[in-house]
C-alpha angles and dihedrals in degrees: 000000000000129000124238111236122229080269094049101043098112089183091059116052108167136348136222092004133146121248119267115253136153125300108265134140135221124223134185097222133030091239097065093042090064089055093064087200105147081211094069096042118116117294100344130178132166118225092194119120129067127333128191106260133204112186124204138178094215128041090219091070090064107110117252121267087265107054087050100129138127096248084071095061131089132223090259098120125185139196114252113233103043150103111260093215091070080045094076090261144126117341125314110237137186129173128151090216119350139099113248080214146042112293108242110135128229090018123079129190124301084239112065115160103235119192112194106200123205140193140147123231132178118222128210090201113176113205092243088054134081112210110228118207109196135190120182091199153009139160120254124321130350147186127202131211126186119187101337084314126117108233100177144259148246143222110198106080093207107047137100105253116190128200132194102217090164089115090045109043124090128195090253137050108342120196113223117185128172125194111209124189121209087214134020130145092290094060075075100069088040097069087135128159098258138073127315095247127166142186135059096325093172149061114297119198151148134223132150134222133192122281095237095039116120130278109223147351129221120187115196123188109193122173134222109243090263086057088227104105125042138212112225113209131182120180101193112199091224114166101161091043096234107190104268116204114167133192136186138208113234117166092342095312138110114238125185119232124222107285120256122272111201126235105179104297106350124079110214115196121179131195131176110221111200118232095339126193102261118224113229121145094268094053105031101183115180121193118198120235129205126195123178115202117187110303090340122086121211125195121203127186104214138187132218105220142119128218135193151109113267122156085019083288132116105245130191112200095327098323128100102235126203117220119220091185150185140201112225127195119190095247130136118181093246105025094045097199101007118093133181126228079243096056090036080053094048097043092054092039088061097042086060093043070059110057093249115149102174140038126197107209098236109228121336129005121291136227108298095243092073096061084053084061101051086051093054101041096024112250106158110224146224106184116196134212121238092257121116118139098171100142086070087071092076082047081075083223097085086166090056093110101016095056099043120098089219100067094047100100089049083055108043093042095059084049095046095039088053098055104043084054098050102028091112097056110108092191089069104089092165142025131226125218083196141260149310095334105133109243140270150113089328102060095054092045088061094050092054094058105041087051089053080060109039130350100221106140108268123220133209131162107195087064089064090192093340123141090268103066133065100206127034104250124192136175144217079351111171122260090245098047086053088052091054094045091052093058086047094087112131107106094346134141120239119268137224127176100224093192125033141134103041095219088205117149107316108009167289107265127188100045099132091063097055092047088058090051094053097039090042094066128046089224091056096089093177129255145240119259113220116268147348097212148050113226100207109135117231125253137158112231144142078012106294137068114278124178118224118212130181111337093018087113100033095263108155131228095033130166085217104205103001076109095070095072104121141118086216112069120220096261087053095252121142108257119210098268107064084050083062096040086051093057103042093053086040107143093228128078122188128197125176121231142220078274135078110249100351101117132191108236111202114200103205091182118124104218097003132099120212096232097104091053132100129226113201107183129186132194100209138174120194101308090341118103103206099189140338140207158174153226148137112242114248124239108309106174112218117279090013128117111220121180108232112190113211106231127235099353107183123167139139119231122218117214103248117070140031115279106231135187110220108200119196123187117197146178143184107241128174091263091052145276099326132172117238107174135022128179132183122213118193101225098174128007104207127153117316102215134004115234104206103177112196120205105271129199119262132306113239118189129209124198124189133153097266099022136041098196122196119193139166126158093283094048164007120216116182119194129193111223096189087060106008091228113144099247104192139349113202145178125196096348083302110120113224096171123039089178135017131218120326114186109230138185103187145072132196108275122261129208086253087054095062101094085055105027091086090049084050113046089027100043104022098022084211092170088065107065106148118175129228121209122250115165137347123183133178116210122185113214139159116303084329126083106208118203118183122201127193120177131147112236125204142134136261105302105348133137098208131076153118133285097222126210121190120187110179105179103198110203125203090233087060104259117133108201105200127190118176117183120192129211138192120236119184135163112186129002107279108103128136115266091229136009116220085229149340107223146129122234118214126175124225139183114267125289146203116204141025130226121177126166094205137071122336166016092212123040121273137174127196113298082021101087119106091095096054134063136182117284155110110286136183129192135148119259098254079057102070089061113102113204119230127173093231089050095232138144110326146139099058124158116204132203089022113181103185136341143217130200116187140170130201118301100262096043080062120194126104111184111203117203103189102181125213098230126016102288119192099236141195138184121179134161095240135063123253089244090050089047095050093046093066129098107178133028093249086050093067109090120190131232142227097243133047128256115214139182143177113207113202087188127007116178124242119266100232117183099264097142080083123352126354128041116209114296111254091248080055109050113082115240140208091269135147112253147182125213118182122170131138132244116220132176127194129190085234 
């Protein structure tokens, strides 16, 4: 029988370290504690920086203990922290659940990449002082030497692991070397959605602390009945009974707390804080703490706020709250794992630009210094512990790990390390037992331990509404099973979707429609969007930055883009859809009233009132803004509806274009005036465009045997008779369009397309449509030229289609009235359920601008519309491309009015469509083939024409990737249909 290795050895984590407790630092002096900066703690030294690096493919190939010097290692350095594998070492690796090895637990592969990591450091250690060596991570499994001297080891990649080296260091030239293995046991329970990455990922350092200084700090809020006054408790782990005295700052003043009472070894003092100010996300008050503990002071931000489930409802300090969410992975484009503070700022700072009031920690616990963020800007918290098995669930045996005694302790220790680090964090409202790993004993196990420790509610999903859970979680749950859960409500716990909206390419879509549900029942408690980031890796190539995903370095199996599935692009931007997801959770909801510009203001807060926000309105018309105002909001207490009346609104209207109200909600918010909410009332509906036809020249046609020509002084059409495609449109020997109008049924697939795409291009063969010519006729009127154009158009092998007819009614003065109707045409059953669109291509010279009277400025499509409102819009062409990794479908413009397309002054040529009826449109600078070729955002080459198409119907995006197809009111059917829109060119 074979032998577990010291990585394998489930029965022993870790070896030699020091006990978990919460995040807290030591100073000498009181001074430097208020400043909370980990740089002035006590004998701090970062161990960050290079270190010298062996790599090995076998851990047996490290050299002995005592062989450990610094003669053995090379002049390969590497940054610490980092992922090797960034480094230029081992395999890149990416899978959404499987194992990139046999399942054999607890064994892992012979081969097995090592890195042994090396660096020198000199230590001031007074005799009264430990020295503390601390990583914050490291995958998976590692061993530490000191001097020639074995320190210990540790098995859980993404936990904090302290050492005591006191016995080991020396004043000079300590050797420090770390032994780091790619697998281990644990690599097991971190089966997560993301790279296979290795190494120290995190922070290394080094402080020390007295001998006699205190273990551990826990800080308890807990409120009267009435949830106005607070008791303040600390339970101080005190063994060497150090004197305790604690203050706190209350309005500028510091105040004592009741002094400690011991208990064995921990120290309780309680202290009851009158009407406090209550910590929530959206009013995230922090009070400084100050212990002191024999000759060490130790600073604490707290919290006053109470959390629990009472009514079957999650309750914060007294008051149901409601979670927009997010799911968040560590991840940076060039570090992998490793983050930076600035990158974990900036991260929180956008989720509350956008309107995201909650975080779920997916899938492990992060670097202590984030939860110090969501306490300081108020982001409510599920962390989650680093446990995720999912590749047992193809095993067809999920509960393999999760229901086997022999794993308990693996389990119960990453709960239990998780919550004596965090405890103090008010922003964690809820703990995680972890992710997607079957049930079982375990599980329980480890529910029983963490509540013997702290009664926060505790979440897992795969318990459903199983006994370990406290609420009942679901993912990528339907809309109409939600909707079923949320009218389930006698006896039931509350609910929360952990994972929805797969942000994957373009999308999600749909949204809107969830947000109503769960905002629609008391039991719906919200839910997390998966996820924040985008995992492509960073590389320069073909000039310009591209980002590699899953197969890009020949790892198999590979889950290639399921990676890319963030509302935060690569380069950190804001894609399109976290604009939409802001909007739709925005926490302002605007109605209009039997009264002009007296409007209904909806605070959906939970604990704010609106009074600090500003209201900026606008009267427009097209691209006129007819008058403006301002105001601050009044005091509209959370969850209220109040009617605010604009004053003194005076404007006069013109006769072409719709009258709108823009309404724009801002505060002031630490990271600056942000809008947080926006809404669009339609005040008047007129005419959308003026026709004004001039008297034109004559209209001369020309009829040859593979081209009908019509020409006059504004303009040249060509026809083709054999096909009845318009083959040109020109002015002044300038061509303006280099193919007319080809009827299409397809788009270039997006990520939420995959499950269908095959059913599409294989059954129905949609991207084939190809048109057969019916009927063309030529007919000579005054001052018009009508040609009528009749074809069938279907795709390869289909019995299905439409009967086409084209009218194009060329005018002398240069005008071209077109009116296409489409029929079906079916013989037999067997047709598609939906059609990704209805449209019709056309190609043009190349322009320069953009102008659109419709929704904008950013791109939309039909259940993708909160971002967007109705306006008059210009870009360039190259703008209304969206980048997506997986170059797909983008840049669309719904509910499209009428377009210009215009070049510099002295190219001349602007060439106006004005539609009938609102078109989704899009114009890009590069081809749909050439689009859908490519694989990376470096591989789409432009062109030198435009590629346009008006869509008379495009089908919704859905979140199919994972979770919801497209809703039935948003799928495109086989449906007759009627387009009419005019062409008209201008010489500027």
């Amino acid at each position: 029988m074979r032998e577990m290795k010291p990585w394998e050895n489930i029965h022993c984590l870790g070896k030699n370290r020091m006990e978990p407790a919460t995040s807290f630092n030591r100073y000498e002096t009181r001074e430097t504690a208020l400043t909370f900066d980990d740089c002035q703690q006590k004998g701090f030294m970062s161990l960050n920086g290079n270190w010298q690096f062996n790599f090995y493919q076998y851990p047996e190939l490290v050299p002995e203990i005592s062989e450990l010097t610094a003669e053995i290692m090379s002049d390969n350095q590497i940054k610490v922290p980092s992922c090797w594998q960034l480094s230029g070492y081992d395999q890149m690796h990416y899978t959404d659940v499987l194992y990139p090895f046999p399942i054999n637990p607890p064994f892992v592969p012979d081969e097995n990449p090592t890195g042994l990591y090396y660096r020198q450091f000199d230590c001031q250690l007074l005799p009264s002082d430990q020295l503390i060596l601390l990583f914050e991570g490291v995958s998976s499994y590692f061993e530490v030497f000191l001097n020639g001297q074995f320190v210990g080891s540790n098995m859980g990649s993404r936990y904090e692991t302290r050492f005591d080296v006191s016995e080991f260091v020396q004043a000079k030239e300590n050797q420090l070397f770390v032994k780091v293995l790619k697998w281990s046991a644990g690599t097991y329970l971190e089966d997560q959605d993301m790279w296979w990455l290795s190494g120290i990922f995190r922070d290394v350092s080094l402080y020390q602390q007295a001998k006699t200084t205190i273990q551990d700090i826990r800080v308890e809020t807990i409120p009267d009945d009435h949830y106005r006054d607070y008791e303040l408790r600390l339970v101080v782990e005190n063994p060497h009974k150090q004197l305790l005295q604690g203050e706190i700052l209350i309005e500028g003043q510091w105040c004592q707390l009741a002094g400690f009472e011991a208990h064995g070894s921990q120290f309780i003092s309680s202290t009851v804080i009158k009407s406090p100010k209550l910590w929530s996300a959206e009013t995230p008050d922090l009070y400084q703490l100050l212990l002191k503990a024999g000759s060490e002071y130790l600073p604490l931000s707290i919290g006053f706020r109470s959390i629990e489930i009472k009514d079957h409802q999650i309750q914060l300090n007294g008051q149901t709250i409601f979670l927009n969410g997010v799911n968040r992975h560590d991840f940076t484009t060039t570090g992998g794992m490793t983050t930076t503070r600035a990158i974990m700022e900036e991260d929180v700072c956008l989720m509350k630009q956008h309107n995201i009031n909650a975080v779920r920690t997916a899938h492990y616990p992060n670097q202590h210094y984030f939860y110090q963020l969501c306490d300081r800007y108020g982001l409510y918290v599920i962390d989650e512990a680093d446990l995720e098995c999912h590749g047992f669930e193809n095993t067809g045996d999920y509960n393999w790990l999760s229901d086997n005694d022999l794993w308990e302790e693996a389990y119960v220790e990453r709960g239990l390390r998780m919550v004596k680090r965090d405890y103090n964090h008010p922003a964690i409202i809820m703990w995680s037992l972890g992710n997607e790993s079957g049930a079982g004993q375990n599980f329980d196990a480890m529910y029983r331990e963490m509540k013997k420790i702290d009664s926060r509610p505790i979440h897992y999903e795969g318990a459903r509404e199983g006994r370990h859970s406290d609420v009942f979680t679901t993912m990528y749950t339907r809309l109409a099973k939600l909707e079923t859960i949320g009218k389930e409500t006698q006896g039931q716990k509350p609910h929360l979707i952990c994972e929805y909206g797969h942000a994957m390419g373009n999308g999600p879509g749909g949204l809107k429609e969830y947000q109503e549900v769960m905002r629609k029942y008391d039991r719906l408690h919200g839910g997390f969007i998966w996820e924040w980031f985008d995992h492509g890796i960073k590389t320069e190539r073909n000039g310009k930055s591209t980002y590699l995903y899953g197969g890009d370095y020949g790892d198999t199996p590979n889950n290639s883009n399921f990676c890319i599935d963030g509302l935060l692009r690569p380069d950190r931007t804001p894609s399109p859809a976290l604009l939409e997801y802001k909007y739709i959770i925005q926490p302002i909801e605007v109605a209009a009233t039997e009264t002009p510009f007296t409007l209904a203001i909806t605070n959906l807060f939970d604990f704010k009132s609106l009074q600090t926000i500003t209201l900026d309105y606008q009267v427009c018309q097209q691209e006129q803004v007819l008058f403006e105002g301002s105001l601050v909001l009044p005091d509209i207490s959370a969850r209220s509806t109040v009617r605010i009346n604009l004053p003194d609104v005076e404007y006069e209207e013109g006769q072409i274009g719709d009258v709108y109200l823009n309404l724009s909600f801002c505060e002031t918010q630490v990271t600056g005036q942000n809008e947080i909410a926006k809404s669009q009332l339609v005040l008047a509906e007129k005419a959308k465009w003026q026709e004004v036809v001039h008297p034109g020249s004559a209209l001369v046609i020309d009829r040859q045997k593979d081209r009908f020509q019509v020409k006059s002084d504004a303009l040249t059409v060509i026809f083709s008779p054999i096909t009845g495609k318009l083959l040109s449109v020109s002015q002044g020997g300038q061509l303006i369009f280099e193919e007319g109008f080809a009827f299409t049924m397809w788009r270039a697939p997006i990520d939420n397309d995959m499950y269908k795409t095959a059913e599409w291009q294989d059954a129905y063969f949609m991207d084939q449509v190809t048109e057969q010519l019916i009927d063309f006729e030529m007919v000579e009127g005054e001052d018009c030229v009508v040609v009528t154009v009749q074809t069938y158009a279907s795709a390869t092998n289909q019995n299905w289609g439409y009967h086409l007819t084209y009218r194009y009614d060329i005018l002398s003065a240069g005008l071209i009235k077109v009116k296409i109707q489409g029929e079906t045409k079916i013989r037999g059953s067997h047709r598609p359920d939906m059609l990704p669109r209805l449209g019709f291509d056309f190609k043009t010279r190349a322009f320069q601008d953009v102008i659109w009277y419709g929704n904008g400025p950013g791109e939309s499509y039909c259940d993708s519309l909160a971002a967007v409102q109705l306006g008059v819009y210009r870009k360039t062409v190259g703008q209304m491309h969206t980048e997506y990794i997986l170059p797909q479908e983008n840049g669309a413009r719904t509910s499209v009015y009428w377009a210009k397309l215009t070049r510099a002054r002295d190219q001349g040529g602007q060439l106006e469509l004005r539609f009938n009826q609102p078109v989704t449109f899009t114009v890009h600078d590069y081809c749909r083939e050439t689009l859908e070729k490519a694989k990376h955002i470096d591989e789409l080459s432009r062109g030198s024409s435009n590629w346009l198409t008006i869509d008379v119907a495009h089908s919704g995006l859905g979140s199919n990737s994972c979770g919801q197809e497209q809703y039935e009111e948003h799928k495109v059917r086989f449906e007759n249909f009627e387009l009419g829109f005019s062409i008209e060119v201008k010489d500027k």
